[in-house]
C-alpha positions as CSV (number, residue, x, y, z in Angstrom):
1,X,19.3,-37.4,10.6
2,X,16.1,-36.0,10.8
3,X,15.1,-32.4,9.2
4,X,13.3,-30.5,11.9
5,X,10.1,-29.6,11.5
6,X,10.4,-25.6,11.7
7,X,13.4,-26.1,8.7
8,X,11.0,-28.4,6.7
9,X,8.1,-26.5,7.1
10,X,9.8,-23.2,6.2
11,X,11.4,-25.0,3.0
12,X,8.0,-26.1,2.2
13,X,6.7,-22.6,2.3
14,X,9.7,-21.5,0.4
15,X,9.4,-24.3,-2.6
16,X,5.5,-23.2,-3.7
17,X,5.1,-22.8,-7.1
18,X,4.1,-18.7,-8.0
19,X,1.6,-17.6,-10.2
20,X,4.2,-16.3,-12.7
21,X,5.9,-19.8,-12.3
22,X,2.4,-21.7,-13.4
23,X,1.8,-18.6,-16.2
24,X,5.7,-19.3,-17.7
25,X,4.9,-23.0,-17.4
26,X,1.6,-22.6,-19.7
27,X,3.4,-20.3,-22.1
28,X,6.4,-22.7,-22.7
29,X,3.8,-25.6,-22.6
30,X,1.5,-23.8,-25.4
31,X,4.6,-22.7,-27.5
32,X,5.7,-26.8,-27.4
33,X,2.4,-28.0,-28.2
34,X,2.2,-25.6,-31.9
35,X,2.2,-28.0,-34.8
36,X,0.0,-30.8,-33.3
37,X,3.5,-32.6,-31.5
38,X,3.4,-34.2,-28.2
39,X,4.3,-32.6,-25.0
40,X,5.3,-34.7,-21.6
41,X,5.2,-33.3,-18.3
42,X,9.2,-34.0,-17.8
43,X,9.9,-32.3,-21.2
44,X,8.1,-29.1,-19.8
45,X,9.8,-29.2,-17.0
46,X,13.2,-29.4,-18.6
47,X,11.7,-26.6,-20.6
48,X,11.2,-24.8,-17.4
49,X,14.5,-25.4,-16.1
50,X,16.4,-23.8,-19.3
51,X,14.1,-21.2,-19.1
52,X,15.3,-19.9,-15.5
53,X,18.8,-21.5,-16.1
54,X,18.6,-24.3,-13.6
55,X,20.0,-27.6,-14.0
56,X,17.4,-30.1,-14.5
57,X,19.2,-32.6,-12.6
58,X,21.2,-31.9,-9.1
59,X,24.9,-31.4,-9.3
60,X,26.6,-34.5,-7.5
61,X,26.9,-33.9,-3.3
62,X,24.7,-31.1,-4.2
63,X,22.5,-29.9,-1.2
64,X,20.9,-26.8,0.4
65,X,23.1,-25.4,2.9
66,X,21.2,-24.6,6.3
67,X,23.6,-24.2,8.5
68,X,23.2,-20.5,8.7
69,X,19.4,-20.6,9.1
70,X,18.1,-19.5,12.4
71,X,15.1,-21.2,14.2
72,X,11.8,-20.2,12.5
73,X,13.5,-17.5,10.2
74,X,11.9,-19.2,6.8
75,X,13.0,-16.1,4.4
76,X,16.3,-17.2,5.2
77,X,15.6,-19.7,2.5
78,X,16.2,-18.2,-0.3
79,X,13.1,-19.3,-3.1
80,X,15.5,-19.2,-6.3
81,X,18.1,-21.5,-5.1
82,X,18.8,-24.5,-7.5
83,X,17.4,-26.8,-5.1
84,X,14.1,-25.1,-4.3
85,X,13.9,-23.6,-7.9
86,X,13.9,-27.4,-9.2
87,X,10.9,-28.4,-7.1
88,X,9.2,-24.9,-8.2
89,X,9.3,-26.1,-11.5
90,X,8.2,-29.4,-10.8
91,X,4.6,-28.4,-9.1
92,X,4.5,-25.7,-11.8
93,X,5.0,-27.9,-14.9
94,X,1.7,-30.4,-12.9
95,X,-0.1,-27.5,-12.4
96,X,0.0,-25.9,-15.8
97,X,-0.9,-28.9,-17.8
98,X,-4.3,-29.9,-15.2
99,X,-5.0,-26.0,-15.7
100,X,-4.3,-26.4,-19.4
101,X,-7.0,-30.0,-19.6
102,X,-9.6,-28.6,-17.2
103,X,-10.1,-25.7,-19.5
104,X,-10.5,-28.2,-22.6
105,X,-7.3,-26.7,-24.3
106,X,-5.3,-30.2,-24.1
107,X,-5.9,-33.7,-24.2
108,X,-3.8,-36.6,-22.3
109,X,-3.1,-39.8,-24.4
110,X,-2.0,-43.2,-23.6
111,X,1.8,-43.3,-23.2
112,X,4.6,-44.6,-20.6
113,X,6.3,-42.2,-18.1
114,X,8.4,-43.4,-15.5
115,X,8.7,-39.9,-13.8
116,X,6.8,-38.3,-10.6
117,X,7.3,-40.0,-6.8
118,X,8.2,-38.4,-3.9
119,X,9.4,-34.8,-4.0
120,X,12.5,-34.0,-1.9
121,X,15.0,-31.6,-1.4
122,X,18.5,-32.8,-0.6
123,X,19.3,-30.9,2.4
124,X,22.5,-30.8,4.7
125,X,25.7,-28.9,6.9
126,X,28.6,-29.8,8.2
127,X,28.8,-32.9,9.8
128,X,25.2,-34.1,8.4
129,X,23.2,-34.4,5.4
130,X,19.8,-35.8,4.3
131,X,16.5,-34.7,2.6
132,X,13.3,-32.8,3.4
133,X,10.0,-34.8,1.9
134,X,7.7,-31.9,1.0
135,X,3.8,-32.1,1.5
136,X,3.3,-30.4,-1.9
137,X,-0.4,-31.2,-3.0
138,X,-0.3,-31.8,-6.7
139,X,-3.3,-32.2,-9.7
140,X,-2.7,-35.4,-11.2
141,X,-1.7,-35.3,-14.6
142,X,-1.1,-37.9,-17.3
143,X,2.5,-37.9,-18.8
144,X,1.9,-36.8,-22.7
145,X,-0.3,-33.9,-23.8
146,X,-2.4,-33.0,-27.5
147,X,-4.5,-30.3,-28.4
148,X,-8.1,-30.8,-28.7
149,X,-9.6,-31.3,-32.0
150,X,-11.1,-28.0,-32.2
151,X,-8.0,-25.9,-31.4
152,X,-5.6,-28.2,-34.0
153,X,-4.1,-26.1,-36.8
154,X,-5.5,-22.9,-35.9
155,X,-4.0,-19.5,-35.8
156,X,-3.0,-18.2,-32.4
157,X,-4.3,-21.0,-31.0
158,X,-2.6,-20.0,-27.5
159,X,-5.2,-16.9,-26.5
160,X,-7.8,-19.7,-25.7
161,X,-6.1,-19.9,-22.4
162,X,-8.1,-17.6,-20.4
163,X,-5.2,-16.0,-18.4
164,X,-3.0,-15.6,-22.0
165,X,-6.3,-14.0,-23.3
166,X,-6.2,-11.1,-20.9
167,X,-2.7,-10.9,-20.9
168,X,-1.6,-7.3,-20.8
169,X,-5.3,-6.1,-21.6
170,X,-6.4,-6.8,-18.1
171,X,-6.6,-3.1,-16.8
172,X,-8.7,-2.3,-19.8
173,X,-11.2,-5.3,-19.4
174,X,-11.3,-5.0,-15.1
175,X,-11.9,-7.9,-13.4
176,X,-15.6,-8.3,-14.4
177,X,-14.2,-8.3,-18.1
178,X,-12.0,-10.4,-17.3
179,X,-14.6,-12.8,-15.9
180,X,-16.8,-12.4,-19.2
181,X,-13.6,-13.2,-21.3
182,X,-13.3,-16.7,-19.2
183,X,-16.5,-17.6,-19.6
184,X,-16.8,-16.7,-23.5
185,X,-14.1,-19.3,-23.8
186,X,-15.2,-22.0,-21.5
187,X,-19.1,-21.4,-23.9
188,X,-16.6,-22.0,-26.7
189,X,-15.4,-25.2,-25.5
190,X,-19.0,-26.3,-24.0
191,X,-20.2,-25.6,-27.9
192,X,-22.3,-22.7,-26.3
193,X,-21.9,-20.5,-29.5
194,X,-24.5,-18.2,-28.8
195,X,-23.3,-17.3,-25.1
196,X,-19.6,-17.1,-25.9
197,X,-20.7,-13.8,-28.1
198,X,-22.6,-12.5,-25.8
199,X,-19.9,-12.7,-23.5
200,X,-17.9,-10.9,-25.7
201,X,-20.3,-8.1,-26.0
202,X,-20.1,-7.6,-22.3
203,X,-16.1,-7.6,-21.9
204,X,-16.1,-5.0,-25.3
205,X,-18.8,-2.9,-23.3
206,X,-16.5,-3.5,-20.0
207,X,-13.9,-2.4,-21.9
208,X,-15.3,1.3,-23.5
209,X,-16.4,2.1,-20.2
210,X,-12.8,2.0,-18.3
211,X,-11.4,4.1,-21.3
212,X,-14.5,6.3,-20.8
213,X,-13.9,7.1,-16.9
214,X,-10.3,7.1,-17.6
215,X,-10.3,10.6,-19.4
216,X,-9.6,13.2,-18.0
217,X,-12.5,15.6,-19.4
218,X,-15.4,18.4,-18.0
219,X,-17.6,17.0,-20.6
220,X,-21.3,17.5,-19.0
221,X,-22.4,14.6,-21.9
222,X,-19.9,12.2,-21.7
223,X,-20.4,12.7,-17.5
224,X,-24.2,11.9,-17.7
225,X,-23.5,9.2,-20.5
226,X,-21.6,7.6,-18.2
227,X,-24.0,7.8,-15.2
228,X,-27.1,6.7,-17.1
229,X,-25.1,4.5,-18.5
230,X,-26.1,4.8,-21.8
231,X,-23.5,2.6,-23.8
232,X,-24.1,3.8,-27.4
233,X,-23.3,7.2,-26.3
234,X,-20.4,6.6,-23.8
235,X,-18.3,4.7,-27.0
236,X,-19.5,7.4,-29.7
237,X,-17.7,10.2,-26.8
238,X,-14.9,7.9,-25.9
239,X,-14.2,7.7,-29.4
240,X,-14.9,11.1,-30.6
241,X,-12.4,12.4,-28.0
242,X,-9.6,9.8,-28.8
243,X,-10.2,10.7,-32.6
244,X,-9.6,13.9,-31.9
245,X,-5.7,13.3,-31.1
246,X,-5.1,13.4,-35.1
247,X,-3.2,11.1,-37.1
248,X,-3.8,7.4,-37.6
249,X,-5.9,7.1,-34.8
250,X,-9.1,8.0,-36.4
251,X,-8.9,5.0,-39.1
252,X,-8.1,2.8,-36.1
253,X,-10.5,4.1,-33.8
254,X,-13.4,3.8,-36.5
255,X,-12.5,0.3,-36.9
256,X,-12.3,-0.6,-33.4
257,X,-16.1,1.2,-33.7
258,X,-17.1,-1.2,-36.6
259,X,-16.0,-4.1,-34.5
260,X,-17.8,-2.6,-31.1
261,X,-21.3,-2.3,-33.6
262,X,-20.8,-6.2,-34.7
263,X,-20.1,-7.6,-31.5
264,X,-23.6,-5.9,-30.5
265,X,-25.5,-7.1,-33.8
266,X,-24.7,-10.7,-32.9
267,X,-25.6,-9.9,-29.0
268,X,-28.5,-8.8,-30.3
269,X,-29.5,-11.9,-32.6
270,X,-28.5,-14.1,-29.6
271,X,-30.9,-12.6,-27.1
272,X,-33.7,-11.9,-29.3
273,X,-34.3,-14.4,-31.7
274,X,-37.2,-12.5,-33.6
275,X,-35.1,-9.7,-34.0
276,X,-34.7,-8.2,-37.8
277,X,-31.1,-9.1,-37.9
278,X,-29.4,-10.5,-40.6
279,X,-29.6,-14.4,-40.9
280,X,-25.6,-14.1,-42.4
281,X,-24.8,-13.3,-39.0
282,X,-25.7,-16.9,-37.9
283,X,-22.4,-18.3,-39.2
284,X,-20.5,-16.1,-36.6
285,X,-22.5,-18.9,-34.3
286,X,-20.7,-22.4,-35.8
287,X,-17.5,-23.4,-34.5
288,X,-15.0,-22.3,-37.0
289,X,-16.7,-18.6,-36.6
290,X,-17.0,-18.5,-32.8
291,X,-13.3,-19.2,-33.2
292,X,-12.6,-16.3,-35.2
293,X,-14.7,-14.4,-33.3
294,X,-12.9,-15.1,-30.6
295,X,-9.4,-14.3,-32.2
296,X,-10.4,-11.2,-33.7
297,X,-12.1,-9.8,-30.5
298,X,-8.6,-10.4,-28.9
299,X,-6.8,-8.5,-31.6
300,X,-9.5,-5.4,-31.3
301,X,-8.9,-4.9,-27.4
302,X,-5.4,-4.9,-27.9
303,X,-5.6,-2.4,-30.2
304,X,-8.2,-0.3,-28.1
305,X,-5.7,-1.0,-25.0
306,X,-3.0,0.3,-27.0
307,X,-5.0,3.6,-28.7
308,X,-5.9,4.6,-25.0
309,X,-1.8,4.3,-24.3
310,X,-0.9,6.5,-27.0
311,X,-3.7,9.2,-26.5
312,X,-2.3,9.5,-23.1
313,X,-5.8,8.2,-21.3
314,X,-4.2,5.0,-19.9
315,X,-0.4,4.8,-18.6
């Protein structure tokens, strides 16, 4: 018997894969990956199945029960059923991994896989039962996953994914930040050394200014810093004010300064070349110290994110 077309269409509506579902699929997919091992796409999908305590494979006579579901009423199908969960974590496990390879973090090699086909959803009432073939598009993927050469071996190795990078910093970066972080990683990958600084330069700058307008101050300077934008004086305020909270935040925030400086020293030998900067700088420009660049300019706006947190300027 046939599925009509209002049921399958609202199932198909139902089944989509969420952004959270894609951004728990990278994470587990990243986490599996540490160590140089292999990865297939049906492991990560068992992976994702544990993690939200499904079954990977359906109980027997199992189906999704529609007899209650009215004509064109599709949030009566409820999205964390087992049945609709499963598929979930199918098109999030595909989507994860092409994510994963079109930003250069993975590699496919050449392996068997006898998984993938149709994607259904056993379906059923009373006195009938049958399936619903979902219209799902897909990325092709291939079935076993390595990380690139460049990423191998190194320290937390999993903040090269632009969405992981910006994780729980992203209302300190904005979305312009945010942009400059994703494309300070995709220079990295291209080899673009030079650019990927730069672009962390702009998501540090991005990044003093929304602590700057965040605080709640009648400071005429820090007011007309901020309108003439004049960057050196909007992070020596910022930082003067969060300083003056006491404690360990001074040795922090001076650090935090010290890494603000370098990130503009390196911007600075980037864009002009006959500059009288330091030629040391140069190996912040190879791979290994773009890498470490990168890493470290992580680490400093989490700690800005979280000095704005305790001074009370961001929630």
């Amino acid at each position: 018997m046939s599925v009509p077309e209002e049921t399958r269409a609202a199932l198909q509506a139902a089944a989509q894969a969420t952004d959270a579902d894609v951004l728990l699929a990278k994470q587990l997919a990243l986490a599996a990956l540490d160590g140089g091992r292999l990865l297939s796409r049906t492991e990560l999908f068992e992976r994702l199945c544990a993690e939200v305590d499904i079954p990977v494979r359906p109980e027997r006579r199992e189906h999704l029960d529609i007899d209650g579901l009215h004509r064109g009423l599709s949030q009566a199908f409820d999205a964390s059923a087992p049945q609709v969960m499963r598929v979930r974590m199918q098109i999030a496990a595909t989507e994860a991994l092409a994510d994963l390879a079109a930003q250069g973090m993975v590699v496919p090699i050449q392996d068997g896989d006898a998984s993938g086909g149709n994607i259904t959803v056993p379906v059923g009432g009373i006195q009938w039962s049958g399936s619903a073939r979902l219209s799902i598009p897909t990325p092709r993927v291939d079935p076993h996953y390595h990380l690139v050469r460049g990423l191998a071996g190194r320290s937390d190795f999993r903040f090269f994914d632009r969405t992981q990078y910006v994780s729980g910093i992203e209302d300190l970066v904005g979305t312009r930040g945010a942009r400059c972080v994703q494309e300070a990683l995709d220079s990295f990958r291209c080899g673009l050394y030079l650019s990927s600084a730069n672009m962390l330069g702009a998501a540090s700058e991005a990044a003093w200014y929304t602590v700057a307008e965040a605080i709640p101050t009648t400071s005429k300077q820090l007011t007309d810093a901020l309108e003439t934008e004049s960057t050196a004086k909007v992070v020596r305020l910022t930082a003067e004010h969060l300083i003056s909270h006491g404690g360990r935040v001074r040795t922090v925030v001076l650090g935090l300064q010290t890494h603000k400086a370098y990130l503009r020293t390196l911007r600075n030998y980037g864009l002009h070349p006959r500059a009288g900067v330091n030629d040391d700088h140069k190996d912040a420009f190879t791979e290994t110290g773009s890498a470490l660049l990168l890493i470290q300019t992580r680490s400093y706006l989490v700690r800005l994110r979280e000095i704005a947190r305790i001074t009370g300027v961001l929630p």
